[in-house]
PDB file with one MODEL, atoms N, CA, C and O in Angstrom:
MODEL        1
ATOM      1  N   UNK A   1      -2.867  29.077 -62.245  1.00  0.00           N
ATOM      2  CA  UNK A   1      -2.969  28.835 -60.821  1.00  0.00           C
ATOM      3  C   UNK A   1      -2.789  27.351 -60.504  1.00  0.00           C
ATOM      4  O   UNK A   1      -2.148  27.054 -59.496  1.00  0.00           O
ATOM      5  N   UNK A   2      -3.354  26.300 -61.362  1.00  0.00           N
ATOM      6  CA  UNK A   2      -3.116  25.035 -61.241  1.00  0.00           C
ATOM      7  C   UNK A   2      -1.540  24.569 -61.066  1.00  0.00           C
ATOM      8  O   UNK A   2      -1.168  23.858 -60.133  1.00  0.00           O
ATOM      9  N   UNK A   3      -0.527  25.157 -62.273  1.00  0.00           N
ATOM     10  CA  UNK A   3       0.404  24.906 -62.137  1.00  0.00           C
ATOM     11  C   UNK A   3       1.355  25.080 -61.261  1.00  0.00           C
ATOM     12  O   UNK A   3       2.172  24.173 -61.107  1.00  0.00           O
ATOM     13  N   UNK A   4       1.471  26.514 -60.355  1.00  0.00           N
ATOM     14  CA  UNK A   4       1.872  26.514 -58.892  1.00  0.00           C
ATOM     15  C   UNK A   4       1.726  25.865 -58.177  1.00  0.00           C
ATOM     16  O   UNK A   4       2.662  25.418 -57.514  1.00  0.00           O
ATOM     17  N   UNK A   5      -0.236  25.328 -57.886  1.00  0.00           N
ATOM     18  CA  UNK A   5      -0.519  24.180 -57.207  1.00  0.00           C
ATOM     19  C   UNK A   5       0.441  22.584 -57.087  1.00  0.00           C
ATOM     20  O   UNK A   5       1.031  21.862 -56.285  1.00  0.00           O
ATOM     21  N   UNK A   6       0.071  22.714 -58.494  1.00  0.00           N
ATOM     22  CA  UNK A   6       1.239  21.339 -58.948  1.00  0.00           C
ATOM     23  C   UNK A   6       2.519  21.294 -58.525  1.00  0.00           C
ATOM     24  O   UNK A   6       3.133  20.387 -57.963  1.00  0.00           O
ATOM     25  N   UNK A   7       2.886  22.485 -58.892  1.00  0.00           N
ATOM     26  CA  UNK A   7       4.677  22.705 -58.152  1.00  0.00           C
ATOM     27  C   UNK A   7       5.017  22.695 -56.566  1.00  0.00           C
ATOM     28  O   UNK A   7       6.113  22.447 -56.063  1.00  0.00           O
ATOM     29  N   UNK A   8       3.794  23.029 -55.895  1.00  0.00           N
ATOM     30  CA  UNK A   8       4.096  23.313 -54.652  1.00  0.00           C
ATOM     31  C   UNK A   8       3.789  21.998 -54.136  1.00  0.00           C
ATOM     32  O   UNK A   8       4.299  21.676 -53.063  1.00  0.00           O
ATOM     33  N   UNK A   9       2.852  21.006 -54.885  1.00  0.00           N
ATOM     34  CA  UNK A   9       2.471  19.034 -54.492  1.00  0.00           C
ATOM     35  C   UNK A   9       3.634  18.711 -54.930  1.00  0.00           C
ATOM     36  O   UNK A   9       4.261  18.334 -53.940  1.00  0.00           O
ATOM     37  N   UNK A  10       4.497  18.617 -56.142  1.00  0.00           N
ATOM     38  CA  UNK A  10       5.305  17.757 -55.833  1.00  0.00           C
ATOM     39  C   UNK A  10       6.729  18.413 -55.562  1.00  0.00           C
ATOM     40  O   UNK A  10       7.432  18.825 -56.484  1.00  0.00           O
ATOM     41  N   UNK A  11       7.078  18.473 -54.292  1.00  0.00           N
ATOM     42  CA  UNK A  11       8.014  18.439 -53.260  1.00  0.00           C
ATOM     43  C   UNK A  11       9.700  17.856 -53.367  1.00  0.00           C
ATOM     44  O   UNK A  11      10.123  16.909 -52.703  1.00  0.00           O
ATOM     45  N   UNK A  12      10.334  18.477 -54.132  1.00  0.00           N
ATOM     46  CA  UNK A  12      11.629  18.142 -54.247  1.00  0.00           C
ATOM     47  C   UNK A  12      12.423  17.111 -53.637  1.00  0.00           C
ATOM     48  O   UNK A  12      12.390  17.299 -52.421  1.00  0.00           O
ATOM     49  N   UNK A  13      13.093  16.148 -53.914  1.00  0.00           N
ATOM     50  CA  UNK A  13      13.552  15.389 -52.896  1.00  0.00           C
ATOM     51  C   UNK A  13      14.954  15.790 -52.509  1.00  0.00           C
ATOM     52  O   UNK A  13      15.863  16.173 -53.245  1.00  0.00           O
ATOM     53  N   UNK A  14      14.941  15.618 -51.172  1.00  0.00           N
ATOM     54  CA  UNK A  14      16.298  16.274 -50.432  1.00  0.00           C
ATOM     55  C   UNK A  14      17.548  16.034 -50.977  1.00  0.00           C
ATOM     56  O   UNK A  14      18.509  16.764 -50.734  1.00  0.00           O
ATOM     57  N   UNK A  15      17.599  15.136 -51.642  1.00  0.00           N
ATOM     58  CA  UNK A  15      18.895  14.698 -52.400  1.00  0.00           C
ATOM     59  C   UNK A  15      19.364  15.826 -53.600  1.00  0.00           C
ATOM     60  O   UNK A  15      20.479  16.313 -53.784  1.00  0.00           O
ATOM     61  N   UNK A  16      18.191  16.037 -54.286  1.00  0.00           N
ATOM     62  CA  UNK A  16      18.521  16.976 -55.476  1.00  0.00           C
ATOM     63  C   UNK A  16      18.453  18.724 -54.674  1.00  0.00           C
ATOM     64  O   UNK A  16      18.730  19.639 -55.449  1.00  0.00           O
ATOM     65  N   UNK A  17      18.204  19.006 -53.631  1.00  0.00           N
ATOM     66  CA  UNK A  17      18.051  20.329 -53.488  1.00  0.00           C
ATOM     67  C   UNK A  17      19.602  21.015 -53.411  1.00  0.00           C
ATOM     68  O   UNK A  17      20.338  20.233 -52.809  1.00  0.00           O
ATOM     69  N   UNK A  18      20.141  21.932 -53.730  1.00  0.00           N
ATOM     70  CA  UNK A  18      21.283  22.483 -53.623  1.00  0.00           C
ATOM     71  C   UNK A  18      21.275  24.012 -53.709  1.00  0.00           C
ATOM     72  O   UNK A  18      20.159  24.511 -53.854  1.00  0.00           O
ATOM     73  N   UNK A  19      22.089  24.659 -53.659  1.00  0.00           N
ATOM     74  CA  UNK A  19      22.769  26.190 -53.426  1.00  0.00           C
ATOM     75  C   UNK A  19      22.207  26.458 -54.836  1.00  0.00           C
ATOM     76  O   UNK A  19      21.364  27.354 -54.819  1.00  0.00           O
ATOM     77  N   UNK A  20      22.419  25.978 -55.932  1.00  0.00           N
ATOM     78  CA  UNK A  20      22.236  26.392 -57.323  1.00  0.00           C
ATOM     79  C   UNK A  20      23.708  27.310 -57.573  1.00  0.00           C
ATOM     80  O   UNK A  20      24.734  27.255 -56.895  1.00  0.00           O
ATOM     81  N   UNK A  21      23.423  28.175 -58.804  1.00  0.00           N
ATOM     82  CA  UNK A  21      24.012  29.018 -59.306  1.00  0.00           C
ATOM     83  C   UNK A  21      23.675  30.265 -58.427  1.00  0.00           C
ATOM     84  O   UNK A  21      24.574  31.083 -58.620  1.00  0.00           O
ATOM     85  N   UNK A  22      22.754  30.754 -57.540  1.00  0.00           N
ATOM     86  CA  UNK A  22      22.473  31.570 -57.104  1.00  0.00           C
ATOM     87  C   UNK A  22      23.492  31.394 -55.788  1.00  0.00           C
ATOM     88  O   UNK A  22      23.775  32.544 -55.452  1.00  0.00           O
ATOM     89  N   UNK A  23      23.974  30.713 -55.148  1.00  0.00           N
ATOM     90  CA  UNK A  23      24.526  30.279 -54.124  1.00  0.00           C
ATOM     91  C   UNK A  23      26.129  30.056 -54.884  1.00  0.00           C
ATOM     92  O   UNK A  23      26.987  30.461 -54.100  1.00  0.00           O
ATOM     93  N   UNK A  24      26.584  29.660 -55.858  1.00  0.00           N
ATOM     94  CA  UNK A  24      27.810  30.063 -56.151  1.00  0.00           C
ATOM     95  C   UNK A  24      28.100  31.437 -56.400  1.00  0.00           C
ATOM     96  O   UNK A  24      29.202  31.881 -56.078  1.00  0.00           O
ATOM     97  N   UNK A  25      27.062  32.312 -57.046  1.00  0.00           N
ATOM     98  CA  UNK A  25      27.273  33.318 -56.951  1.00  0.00           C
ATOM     99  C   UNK A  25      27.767  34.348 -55.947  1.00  0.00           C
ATOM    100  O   UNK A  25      28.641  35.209 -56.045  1.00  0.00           O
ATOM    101  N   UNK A  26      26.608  33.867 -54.535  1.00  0.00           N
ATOM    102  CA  UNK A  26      26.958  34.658 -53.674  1.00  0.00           C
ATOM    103  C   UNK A  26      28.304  34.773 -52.820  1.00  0.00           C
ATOM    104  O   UNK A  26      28.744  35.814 -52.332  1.00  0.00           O
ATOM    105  N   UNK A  27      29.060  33.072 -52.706  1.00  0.00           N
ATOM    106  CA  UNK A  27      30.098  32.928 -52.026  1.00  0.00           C
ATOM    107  C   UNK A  27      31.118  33.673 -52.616  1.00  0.00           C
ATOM    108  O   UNK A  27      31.890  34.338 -51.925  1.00  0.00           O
ATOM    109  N   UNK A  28      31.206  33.614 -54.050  1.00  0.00           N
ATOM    110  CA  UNK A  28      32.172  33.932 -55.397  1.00  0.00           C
ATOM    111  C   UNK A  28      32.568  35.513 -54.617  1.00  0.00           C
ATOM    112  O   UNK A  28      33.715  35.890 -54.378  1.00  0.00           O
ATOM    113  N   UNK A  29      31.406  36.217 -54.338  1.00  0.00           N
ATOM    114  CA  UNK A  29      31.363  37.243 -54.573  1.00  0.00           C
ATOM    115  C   UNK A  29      31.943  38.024 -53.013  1.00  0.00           C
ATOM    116  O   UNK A  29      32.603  39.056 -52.887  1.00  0.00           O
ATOM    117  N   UNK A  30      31.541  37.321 -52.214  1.00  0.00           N
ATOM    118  CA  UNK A  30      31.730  37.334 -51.040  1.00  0.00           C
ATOM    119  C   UNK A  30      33.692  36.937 -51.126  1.00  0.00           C
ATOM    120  O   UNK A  30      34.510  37.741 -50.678  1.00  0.00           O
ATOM    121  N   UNK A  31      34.067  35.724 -51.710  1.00  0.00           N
ATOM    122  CA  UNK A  31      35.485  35.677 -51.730  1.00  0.00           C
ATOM    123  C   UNK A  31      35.922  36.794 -52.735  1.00  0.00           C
ATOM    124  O   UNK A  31      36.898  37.488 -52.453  1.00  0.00           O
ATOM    125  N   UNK A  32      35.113  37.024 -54.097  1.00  0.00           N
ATOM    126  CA  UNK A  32      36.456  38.265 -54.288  1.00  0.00           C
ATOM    127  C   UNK A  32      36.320  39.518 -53.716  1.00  0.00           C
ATOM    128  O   UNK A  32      37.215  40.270 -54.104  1.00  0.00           O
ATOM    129  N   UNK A  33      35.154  40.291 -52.555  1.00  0.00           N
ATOM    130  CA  UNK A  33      35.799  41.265 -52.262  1.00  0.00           C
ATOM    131  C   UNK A  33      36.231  40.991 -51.012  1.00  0.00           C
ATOM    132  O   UNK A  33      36.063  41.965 -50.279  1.00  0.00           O
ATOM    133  N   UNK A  34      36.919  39.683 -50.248  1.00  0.00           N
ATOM    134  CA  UNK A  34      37.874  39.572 -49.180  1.00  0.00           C
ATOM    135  C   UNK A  34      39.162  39.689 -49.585  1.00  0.00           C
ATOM    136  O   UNK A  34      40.153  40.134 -49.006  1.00  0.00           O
ATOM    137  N   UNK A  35      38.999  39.204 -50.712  1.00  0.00           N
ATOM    138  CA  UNK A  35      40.606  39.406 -51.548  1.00  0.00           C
ATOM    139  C   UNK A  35      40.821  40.714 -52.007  1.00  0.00           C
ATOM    140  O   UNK A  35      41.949  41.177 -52.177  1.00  0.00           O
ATOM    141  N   UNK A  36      39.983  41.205 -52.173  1.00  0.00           N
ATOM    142  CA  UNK A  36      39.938  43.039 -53.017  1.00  0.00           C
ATOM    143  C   UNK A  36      40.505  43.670 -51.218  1.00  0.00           C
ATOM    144  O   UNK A  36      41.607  44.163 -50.979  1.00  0.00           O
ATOM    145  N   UNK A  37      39.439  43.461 -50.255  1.00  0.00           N
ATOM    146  CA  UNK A  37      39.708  43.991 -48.719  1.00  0.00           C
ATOM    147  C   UNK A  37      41.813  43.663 -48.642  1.00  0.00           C
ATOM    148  O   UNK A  37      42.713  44.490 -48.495  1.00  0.00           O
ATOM    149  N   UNK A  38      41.884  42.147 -48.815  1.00  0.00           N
ATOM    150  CA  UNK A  38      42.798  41.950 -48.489  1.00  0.00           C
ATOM    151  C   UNK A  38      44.016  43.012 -49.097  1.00  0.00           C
ATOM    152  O   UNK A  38      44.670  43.860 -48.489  1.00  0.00           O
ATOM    153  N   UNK A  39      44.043  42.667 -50.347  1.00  0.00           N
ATOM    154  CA  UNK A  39      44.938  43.720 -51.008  1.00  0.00           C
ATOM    155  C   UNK A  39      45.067  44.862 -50.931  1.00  0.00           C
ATOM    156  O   UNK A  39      46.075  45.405 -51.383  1.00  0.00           O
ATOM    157  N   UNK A  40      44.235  45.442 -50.427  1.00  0.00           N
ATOM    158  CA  UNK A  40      44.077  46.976 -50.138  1.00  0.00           C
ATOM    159  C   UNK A  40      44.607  47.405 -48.721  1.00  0.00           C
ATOM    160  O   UNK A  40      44.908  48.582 -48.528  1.00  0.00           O
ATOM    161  N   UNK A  41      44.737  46.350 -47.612  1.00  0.00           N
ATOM    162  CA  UNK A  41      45.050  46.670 -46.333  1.00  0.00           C
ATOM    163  C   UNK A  41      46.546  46.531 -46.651  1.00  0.00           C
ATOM    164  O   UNK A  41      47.319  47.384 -46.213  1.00  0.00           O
ATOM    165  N   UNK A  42      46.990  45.521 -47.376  1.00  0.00           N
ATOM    166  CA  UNK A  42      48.397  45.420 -47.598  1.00  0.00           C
ATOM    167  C   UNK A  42      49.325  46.509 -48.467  1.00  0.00           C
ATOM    168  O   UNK A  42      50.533  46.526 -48.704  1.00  0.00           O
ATOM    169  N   UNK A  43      48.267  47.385 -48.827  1.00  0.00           N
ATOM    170  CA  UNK A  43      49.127  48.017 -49.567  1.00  0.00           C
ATOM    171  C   UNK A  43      49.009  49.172 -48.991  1.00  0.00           C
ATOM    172  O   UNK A  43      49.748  50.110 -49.289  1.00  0.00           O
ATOM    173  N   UNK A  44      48.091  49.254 -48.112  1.00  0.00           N
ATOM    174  CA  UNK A  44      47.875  50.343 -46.762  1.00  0.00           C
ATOM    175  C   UNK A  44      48.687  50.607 -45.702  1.00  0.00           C
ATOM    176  O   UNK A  44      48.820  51.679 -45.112  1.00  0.00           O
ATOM    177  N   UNK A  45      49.307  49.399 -45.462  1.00  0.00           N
ATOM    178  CA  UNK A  45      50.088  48.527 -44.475  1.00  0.00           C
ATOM    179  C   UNK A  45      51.516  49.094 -45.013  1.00  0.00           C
ATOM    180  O   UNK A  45      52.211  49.783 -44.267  1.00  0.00           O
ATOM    181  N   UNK A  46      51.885  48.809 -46.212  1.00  0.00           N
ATOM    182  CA  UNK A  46      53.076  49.282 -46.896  1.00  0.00           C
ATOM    183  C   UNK A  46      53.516  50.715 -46.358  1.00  0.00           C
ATOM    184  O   UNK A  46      54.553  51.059 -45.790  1.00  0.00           O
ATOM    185  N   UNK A  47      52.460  51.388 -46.698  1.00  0.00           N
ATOM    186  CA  UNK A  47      52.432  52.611 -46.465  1.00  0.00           C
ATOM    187  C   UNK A  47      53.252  53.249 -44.814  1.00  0.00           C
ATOM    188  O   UNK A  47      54.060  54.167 -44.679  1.00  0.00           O
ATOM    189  N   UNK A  48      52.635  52.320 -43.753  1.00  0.00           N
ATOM    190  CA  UNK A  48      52.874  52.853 -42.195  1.00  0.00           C
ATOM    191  C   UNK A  48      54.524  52.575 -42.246  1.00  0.00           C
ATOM    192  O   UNK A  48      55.103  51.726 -42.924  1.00  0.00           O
ATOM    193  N   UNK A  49      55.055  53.468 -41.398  1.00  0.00           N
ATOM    194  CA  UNK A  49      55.943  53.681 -40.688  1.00  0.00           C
ATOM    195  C   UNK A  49      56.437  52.950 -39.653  1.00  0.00           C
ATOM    196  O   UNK A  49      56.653  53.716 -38.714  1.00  0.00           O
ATOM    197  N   UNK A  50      56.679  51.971 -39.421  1.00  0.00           N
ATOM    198  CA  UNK A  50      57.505  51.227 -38.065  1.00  0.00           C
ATOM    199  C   UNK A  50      58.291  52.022 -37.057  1.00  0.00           C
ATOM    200  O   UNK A  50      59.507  52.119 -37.222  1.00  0.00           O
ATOM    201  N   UNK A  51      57.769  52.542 -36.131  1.00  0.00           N
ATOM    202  CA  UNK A  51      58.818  52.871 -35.331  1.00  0.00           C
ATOM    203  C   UNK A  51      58.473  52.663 -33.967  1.00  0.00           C
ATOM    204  O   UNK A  51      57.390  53.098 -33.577  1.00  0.00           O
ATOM    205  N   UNK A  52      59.395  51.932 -33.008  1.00  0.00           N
ATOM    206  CA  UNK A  52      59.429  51.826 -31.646  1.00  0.00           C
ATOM    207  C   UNK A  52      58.865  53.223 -30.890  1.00  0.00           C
ATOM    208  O   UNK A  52      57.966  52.720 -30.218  1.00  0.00           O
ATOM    209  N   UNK A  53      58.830  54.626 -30.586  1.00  0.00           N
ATOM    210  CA  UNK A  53      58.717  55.298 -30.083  1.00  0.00           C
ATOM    211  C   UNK A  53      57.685  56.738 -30.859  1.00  0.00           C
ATOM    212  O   UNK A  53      58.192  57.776 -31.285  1.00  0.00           O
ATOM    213  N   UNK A  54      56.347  56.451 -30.870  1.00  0.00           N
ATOM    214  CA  UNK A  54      55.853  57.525 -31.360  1.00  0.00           C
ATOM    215  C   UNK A  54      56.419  59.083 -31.630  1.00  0.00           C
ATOM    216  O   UNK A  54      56.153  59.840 -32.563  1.00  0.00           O
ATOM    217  N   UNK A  55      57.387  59.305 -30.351  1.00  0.00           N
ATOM    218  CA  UNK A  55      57.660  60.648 -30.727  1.00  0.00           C
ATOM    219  C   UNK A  55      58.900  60.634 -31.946  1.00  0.00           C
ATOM    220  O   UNK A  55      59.094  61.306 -32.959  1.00  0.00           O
ATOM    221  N   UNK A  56      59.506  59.679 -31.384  1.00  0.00           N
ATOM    222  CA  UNK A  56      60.806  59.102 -33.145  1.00  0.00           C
ATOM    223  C   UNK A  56      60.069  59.471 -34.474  1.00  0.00           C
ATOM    224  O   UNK A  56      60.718  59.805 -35.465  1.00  0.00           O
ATOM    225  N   UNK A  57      59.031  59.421 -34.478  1.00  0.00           N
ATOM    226  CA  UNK A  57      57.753  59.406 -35.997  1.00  0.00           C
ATOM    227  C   UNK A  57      58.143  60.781 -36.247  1.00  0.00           C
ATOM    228  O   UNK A  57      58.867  61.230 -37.135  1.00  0.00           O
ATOM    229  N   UNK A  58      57.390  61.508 -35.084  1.00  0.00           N
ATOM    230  CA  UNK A  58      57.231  62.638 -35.447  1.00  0.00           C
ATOM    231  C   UNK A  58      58.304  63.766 -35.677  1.00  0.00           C
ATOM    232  O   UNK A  58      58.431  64.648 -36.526  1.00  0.00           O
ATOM    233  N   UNK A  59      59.029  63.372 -34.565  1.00  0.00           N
ATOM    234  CA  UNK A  59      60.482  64.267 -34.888  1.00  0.00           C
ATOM    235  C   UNK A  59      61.263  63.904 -36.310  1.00  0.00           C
ATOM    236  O   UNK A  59      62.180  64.597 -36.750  1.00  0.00           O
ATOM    237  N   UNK A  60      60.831  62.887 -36.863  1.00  0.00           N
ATOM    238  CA  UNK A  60      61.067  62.502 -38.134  1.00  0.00           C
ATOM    239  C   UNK A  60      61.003  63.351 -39.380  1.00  0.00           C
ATOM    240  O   UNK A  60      61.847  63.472 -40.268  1.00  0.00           O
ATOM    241  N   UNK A  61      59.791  63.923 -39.247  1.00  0.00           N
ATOM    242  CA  UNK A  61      58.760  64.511 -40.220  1.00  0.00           C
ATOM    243  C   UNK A  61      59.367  66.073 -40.822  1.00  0.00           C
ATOM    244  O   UNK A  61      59.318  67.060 -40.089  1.00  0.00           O
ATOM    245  N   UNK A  62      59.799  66.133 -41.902  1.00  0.00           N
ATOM    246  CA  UNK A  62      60.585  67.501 -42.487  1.00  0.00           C
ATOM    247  C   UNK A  62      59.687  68.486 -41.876  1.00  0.00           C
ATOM    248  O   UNK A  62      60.159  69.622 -41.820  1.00  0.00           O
ATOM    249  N   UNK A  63      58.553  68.331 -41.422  1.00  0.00           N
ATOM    250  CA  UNK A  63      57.570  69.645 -41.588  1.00  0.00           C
ATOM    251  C   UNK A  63      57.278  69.941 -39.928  1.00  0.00           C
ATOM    252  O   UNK A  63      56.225  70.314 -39.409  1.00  0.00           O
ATOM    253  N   UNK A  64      58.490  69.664 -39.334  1.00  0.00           N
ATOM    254  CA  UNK A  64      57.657  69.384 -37.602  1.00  0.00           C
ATOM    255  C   UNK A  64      58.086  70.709 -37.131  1.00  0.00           C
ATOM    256  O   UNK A  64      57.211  71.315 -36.513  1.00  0.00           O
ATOM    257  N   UNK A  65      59.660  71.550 -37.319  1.00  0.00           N
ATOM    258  CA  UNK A  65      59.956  72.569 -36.642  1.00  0.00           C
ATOM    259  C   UNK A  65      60.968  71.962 -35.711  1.00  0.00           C
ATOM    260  O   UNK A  65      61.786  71.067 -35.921  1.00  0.00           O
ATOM    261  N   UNK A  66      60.685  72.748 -34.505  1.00  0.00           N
ATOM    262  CA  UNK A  66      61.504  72.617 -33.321  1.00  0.00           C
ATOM    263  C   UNK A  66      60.561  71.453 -32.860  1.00  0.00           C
ATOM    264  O   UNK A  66      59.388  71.133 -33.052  1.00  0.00           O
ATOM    265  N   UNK A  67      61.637  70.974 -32.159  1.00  0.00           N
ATOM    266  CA  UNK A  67      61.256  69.522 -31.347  1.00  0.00           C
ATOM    267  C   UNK A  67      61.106  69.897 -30.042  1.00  0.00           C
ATOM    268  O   UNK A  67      61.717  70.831 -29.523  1.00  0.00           O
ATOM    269  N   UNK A  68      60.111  69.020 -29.366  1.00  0.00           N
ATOM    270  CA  UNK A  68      59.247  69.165 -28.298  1.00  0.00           C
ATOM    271  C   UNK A  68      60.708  68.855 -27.235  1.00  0.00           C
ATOM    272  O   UNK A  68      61.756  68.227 -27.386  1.00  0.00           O
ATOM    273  N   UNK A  69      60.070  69.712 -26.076  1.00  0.00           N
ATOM    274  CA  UNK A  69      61.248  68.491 -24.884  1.00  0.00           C
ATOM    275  C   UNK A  69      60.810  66.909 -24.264  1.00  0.00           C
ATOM    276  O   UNK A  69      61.224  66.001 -23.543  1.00  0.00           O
ATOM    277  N   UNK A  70      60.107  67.163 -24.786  1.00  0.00           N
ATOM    278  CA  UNK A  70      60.019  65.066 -24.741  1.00  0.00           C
ATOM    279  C   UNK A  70      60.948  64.744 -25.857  1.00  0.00           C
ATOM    280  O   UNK A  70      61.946  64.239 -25.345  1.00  0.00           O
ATOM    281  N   UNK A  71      61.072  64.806 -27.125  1.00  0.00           N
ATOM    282  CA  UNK A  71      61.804  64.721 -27.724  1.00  0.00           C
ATOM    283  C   UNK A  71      63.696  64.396 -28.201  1.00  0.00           C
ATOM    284  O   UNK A  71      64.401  63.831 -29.038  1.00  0.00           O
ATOM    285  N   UNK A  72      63.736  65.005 -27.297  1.00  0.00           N
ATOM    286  CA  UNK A  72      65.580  65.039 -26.793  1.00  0.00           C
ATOM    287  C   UNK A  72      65.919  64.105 -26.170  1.00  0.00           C
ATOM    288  O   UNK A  72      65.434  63.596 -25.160  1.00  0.00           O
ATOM    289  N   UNK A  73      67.089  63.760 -26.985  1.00  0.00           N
ATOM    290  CA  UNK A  73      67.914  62.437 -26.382  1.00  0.00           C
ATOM    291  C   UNK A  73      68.239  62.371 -24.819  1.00  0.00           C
ATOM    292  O   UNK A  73      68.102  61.378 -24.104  1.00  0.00           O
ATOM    293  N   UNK A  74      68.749  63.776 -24.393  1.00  0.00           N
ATOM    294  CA  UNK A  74      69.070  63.869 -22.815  1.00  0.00           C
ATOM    295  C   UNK A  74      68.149  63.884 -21.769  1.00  0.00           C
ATOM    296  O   UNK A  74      68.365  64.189 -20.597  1.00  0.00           O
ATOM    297  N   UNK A  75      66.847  63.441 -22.416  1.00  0.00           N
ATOM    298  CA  UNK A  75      65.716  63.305 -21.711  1.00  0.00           C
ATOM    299  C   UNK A  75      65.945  62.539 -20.642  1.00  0.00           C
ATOM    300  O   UNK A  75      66.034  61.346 -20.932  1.00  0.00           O
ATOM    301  N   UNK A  76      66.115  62.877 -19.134  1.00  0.00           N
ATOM    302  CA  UNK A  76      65.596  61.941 -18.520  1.00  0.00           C
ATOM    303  C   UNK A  76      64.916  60.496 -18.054  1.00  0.00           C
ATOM    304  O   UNK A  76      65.261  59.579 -17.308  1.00  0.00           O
ATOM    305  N   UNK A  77      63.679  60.806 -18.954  1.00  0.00           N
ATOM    306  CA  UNK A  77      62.937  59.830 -18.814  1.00  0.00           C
ATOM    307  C   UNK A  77      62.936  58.480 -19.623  1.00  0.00           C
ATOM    308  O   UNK A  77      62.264  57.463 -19.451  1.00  0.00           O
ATOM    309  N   UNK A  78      63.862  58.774 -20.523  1.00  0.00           N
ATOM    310  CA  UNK A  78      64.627  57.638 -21.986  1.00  0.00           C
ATOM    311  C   UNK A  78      65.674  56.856 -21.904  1.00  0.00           C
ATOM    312  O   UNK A  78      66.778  57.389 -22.014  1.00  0.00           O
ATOM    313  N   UNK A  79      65.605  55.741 -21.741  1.00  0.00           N
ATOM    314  CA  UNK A  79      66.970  54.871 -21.717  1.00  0.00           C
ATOM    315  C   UNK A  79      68.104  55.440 -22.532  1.00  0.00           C
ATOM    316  O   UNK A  79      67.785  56.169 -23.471  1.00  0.00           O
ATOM    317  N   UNK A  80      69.255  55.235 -22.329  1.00  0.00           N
ATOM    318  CA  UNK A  80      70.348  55.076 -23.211  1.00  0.00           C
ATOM    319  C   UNK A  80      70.633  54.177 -24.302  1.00  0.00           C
ATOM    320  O   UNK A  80      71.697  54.267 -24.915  1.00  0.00           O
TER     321      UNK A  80
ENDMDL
END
C-alpha cells in the first residue's frame, strides 16, 4: 500500500509523459483497418456498373425478359 502511495507522490513530469506503446498501438490499428476499409470499397467499386440511365442497367441484364415500355428507344420521353 505504501508503494502506490509513493507512486501516486511522485508525479511525472509533463515532459516525459507520452502515448507509450499503448497509444502506438491504438493508432497502428486504427490505420490498418482504414486501409483494409479502403481496399475493400475499391474492389467493391470495381464491381458496379457505370451507366448514365438506370433503365440501360437493367435492360442489360441476360435474365430481364421482355423490356418494359420505358425501356424503348422510341420512347417519347428520351432524347435522341
Amino acid at each position: 500500500m505504501t508503494a502506490v502511495l509513493g507512486l501516486l507522490r511522485a508525479a511525472p513530469s509533463p515532459e516525459s509523459v507520452g502515448p507509450g506503446f499503448a497509444g502506438f498501438l491504438a493508432i497502428f490499428g486504427v490505420a490498418l483497418a482504414t486501409v483494409l476499409l479502403l481496399r475493400s470499397m475499391v474492389g467493391h467499386l470495381r464491381k458496379v456498373r457505370y451507366s448514365p440511365d438506370p433503365a440501360q442497367t437493367r435492360q442489360d441484364t441476360p435474365d430481364s425478359g421482355s423490356s418494359s415500355p420505358d425501356t424503348r428507344e422510341d420512347s417519347p420521353g428520351r432524347d435522341a
